[in-house]
VOKOLVEX-155212 format. One record per residue: residue in one letter; x, y, z of N, C-alpha, C in turn. Coordinates in steps of 0.05 Angstrom, whole numbers, padded with zeros to 5 digits, always signed. Last residue first. Example, Ala and Ser with C-alpha at 12.3 -4.5 7.8 and 13.67 -1.06 7.14 Angstrom:
S+00257-00045+00142+00273-00021+00143+00258+00001+00157 A+00264-00114+00156+00246-00090+00156+00264-00066+00156 
END
This chain:
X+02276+01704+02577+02302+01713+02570+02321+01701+02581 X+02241+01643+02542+02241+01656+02568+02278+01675+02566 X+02204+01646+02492+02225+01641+02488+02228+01654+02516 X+02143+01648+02502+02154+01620+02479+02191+01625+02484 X+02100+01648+02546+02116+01660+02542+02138+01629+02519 X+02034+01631+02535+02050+01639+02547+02085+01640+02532 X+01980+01681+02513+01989+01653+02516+02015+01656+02532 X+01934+01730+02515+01962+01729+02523+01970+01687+02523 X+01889+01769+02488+01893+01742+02506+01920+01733+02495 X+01866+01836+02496+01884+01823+02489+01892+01796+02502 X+01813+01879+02475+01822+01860+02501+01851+01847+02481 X+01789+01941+02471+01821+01931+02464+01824+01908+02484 X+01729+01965+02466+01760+01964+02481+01770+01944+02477 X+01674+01962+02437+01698+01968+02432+01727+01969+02445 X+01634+01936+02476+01642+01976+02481+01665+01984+02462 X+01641+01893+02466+01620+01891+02451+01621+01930+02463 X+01708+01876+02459+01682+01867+02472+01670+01887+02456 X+01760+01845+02410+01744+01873+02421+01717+01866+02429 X+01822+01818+02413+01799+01824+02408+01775+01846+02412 X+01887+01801+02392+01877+01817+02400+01842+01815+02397 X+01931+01753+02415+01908+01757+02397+01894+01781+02411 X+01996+01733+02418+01978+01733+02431+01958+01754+02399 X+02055+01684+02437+02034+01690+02421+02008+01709+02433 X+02106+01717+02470+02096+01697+02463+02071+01698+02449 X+02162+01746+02521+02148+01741+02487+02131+01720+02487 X+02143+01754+02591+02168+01765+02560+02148+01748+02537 X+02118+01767+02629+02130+01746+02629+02145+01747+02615 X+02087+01811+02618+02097+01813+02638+02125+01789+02642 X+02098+01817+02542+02088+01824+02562+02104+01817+02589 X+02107+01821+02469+02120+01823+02491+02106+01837+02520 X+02079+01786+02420+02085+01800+02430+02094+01806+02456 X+02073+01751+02361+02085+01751+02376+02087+01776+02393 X+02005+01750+02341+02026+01754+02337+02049+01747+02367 X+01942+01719+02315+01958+01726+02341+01980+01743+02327 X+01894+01766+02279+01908+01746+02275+01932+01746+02299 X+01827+01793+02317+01852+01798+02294+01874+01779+02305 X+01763+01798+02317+01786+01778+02327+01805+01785+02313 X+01702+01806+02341+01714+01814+02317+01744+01807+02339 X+01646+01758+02360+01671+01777+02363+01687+01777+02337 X+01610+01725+02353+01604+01749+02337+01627+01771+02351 X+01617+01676+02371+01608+01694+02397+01605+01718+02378 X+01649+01654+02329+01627+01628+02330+01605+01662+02356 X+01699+01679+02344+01677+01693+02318+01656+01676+02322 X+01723+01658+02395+01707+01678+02392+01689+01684+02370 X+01730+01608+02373+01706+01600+02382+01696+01630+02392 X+01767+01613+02334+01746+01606+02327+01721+01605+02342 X+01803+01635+02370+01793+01648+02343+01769+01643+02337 X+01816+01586+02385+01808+01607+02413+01804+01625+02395 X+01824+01546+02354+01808+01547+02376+01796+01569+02388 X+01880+01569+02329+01858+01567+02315+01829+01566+02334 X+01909+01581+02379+01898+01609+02366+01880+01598+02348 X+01910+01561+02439+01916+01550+02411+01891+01572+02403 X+01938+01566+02498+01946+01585+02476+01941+01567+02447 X+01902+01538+02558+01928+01543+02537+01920+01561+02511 X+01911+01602+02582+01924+01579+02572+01897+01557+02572 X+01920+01669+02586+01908+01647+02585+01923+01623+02575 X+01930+01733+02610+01946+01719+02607+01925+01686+02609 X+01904+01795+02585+01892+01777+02607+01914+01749+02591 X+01904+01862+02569+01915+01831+02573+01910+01818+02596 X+01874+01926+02546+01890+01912+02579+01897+01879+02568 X+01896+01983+02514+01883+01959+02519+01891+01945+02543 X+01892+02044+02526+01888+02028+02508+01889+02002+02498 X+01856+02087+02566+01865+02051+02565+01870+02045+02530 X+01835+02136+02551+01858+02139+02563+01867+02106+02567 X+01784+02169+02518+01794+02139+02527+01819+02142+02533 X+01733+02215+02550+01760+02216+02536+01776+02182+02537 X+01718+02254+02585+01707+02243+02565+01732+02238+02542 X+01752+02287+02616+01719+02284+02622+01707+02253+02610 X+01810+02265+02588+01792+02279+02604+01763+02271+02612 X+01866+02241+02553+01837+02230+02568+01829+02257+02590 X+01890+02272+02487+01888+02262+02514+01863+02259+02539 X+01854+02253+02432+01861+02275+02444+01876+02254+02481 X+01862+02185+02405+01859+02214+02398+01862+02226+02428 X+01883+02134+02399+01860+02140+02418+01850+02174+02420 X+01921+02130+02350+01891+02129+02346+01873+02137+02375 X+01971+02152+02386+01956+02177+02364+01925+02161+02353 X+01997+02115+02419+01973+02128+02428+01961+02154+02411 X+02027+02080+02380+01998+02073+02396+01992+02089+02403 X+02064+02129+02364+02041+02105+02332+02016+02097+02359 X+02050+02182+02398+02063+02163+02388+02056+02147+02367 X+02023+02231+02434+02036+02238+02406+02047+02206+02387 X+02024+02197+02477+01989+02202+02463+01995+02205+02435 X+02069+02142+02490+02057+02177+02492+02039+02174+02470 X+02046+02093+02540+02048+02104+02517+02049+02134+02511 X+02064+02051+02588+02055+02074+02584+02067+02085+02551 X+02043+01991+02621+02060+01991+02594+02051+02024+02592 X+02058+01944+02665+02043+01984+02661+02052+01987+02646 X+02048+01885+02680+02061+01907+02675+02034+01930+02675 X+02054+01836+02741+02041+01850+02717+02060+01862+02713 X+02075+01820+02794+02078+01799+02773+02063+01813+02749 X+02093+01885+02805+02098+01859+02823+02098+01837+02796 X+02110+01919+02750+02086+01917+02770+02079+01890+02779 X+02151+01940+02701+02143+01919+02720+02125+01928+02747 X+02137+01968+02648+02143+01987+02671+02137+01956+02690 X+02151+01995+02589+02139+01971+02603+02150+01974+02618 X+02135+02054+02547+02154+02047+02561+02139+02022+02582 X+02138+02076+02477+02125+02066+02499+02148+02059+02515 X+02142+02098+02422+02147+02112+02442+02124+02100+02471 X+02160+02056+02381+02124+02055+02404+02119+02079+02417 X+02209+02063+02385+02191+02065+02357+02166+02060+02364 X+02226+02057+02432+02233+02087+02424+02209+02086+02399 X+02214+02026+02488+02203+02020+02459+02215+02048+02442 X+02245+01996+02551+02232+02020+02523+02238+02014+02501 X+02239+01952+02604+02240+01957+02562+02232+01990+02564 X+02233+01962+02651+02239+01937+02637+02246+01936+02611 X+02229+02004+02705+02230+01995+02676+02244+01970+02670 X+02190+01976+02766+02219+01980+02743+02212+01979+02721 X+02154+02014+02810+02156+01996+02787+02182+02002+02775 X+02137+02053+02858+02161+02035+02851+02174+02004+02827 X+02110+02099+02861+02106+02075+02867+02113+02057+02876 X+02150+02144+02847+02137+02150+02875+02122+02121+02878 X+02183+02129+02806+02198+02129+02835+02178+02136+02856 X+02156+02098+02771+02174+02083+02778+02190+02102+02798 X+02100+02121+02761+02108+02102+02767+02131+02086+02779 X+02125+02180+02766+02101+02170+02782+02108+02140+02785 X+02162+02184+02725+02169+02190+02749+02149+02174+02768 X+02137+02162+02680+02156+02148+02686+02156+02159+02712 X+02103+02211+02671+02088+02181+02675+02105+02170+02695 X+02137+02245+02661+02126+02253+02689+02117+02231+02703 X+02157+02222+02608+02173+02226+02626+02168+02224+02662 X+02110+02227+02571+02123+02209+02587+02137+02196+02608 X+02051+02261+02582+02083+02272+02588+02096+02252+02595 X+02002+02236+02572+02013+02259+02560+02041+02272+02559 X+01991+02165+02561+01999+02194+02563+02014+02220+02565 X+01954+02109+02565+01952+02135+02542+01972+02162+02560 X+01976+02049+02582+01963+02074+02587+01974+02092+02572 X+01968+01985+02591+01975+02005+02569+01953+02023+02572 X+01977+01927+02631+01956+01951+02621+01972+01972+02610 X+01981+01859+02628+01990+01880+02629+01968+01901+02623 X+01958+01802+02654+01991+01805+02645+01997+01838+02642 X+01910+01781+02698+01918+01803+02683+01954+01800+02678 X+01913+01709+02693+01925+01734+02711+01920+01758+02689 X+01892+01666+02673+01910+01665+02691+01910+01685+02710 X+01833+01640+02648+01852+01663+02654+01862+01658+02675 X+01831+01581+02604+01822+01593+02628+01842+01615+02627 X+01802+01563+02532+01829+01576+02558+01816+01567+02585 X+01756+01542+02510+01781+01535+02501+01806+01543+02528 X+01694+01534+02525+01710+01550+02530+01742+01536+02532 X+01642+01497+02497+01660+01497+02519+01684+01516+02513 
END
């Protein structure tokens, strides 16, 4: 039996090339707000109604493993979140590796809602899922 249910996509982290231009698109021809910048991520969390758009530069710590910028052929996501509950990481660890998923340890991290535990995993194409618990300290 399946430990969570999903709530909501919480956020998506995009690969690219000119932060700045990103920022324009998003937040004045869309209309998402910034919410945070990361200077040591060189990322920026960008509010999207009840989600985020987390944008990364390619040159940065997250977006230098997805290598070159996205073209033809090319990974441009570097991971998405899906917001679940409830949030018990021994459970929801365990019953991915029991599925032959590869699972790395929660941490605290910051999404649409703000901080709280979450676990990174990887489907079976390699891409970056992330399950989101909920928010532990509200700002």
């Amino acid at each position: 039996m399946r430990p969570f249910t999903i709530e909501q996509i919480d956020h998506l982290v995009l690969r690219v090339s000119d932060l700045e231009r990103s920022i324009g698109f998003y937040r004045d021809l869309l209309g998402c707000q910034v919410s945070r910048i990361r200077e040591d991520l060189g990322m920026v969390h960008l509010a999207a109604g009840s989600a985020m758009i987390d944008l990364v530069r390619i040159d940065g710590p997250l977006g230098l493993p997805g290598g070159r910028a996205a073209a033809d052929q090319g990974r441009n996501l570097h991971h998405f979140c899906l917001r679940i509950e409830p949030f018990d990481e021994q459970a929801l660890s365990d019953y991915l590796k029991a599925a032959g998923v590869i699972v790395e340890p929660a941490e605290k991290r910051y999404g649409a809602q703000g901080e709280g535990l979450s676990l990174y995993c990887f489907d079976p194409d390699g891409n970056q899922v992330e399950l989101k618990g909920p928010v532990q300290d509200k700002p």
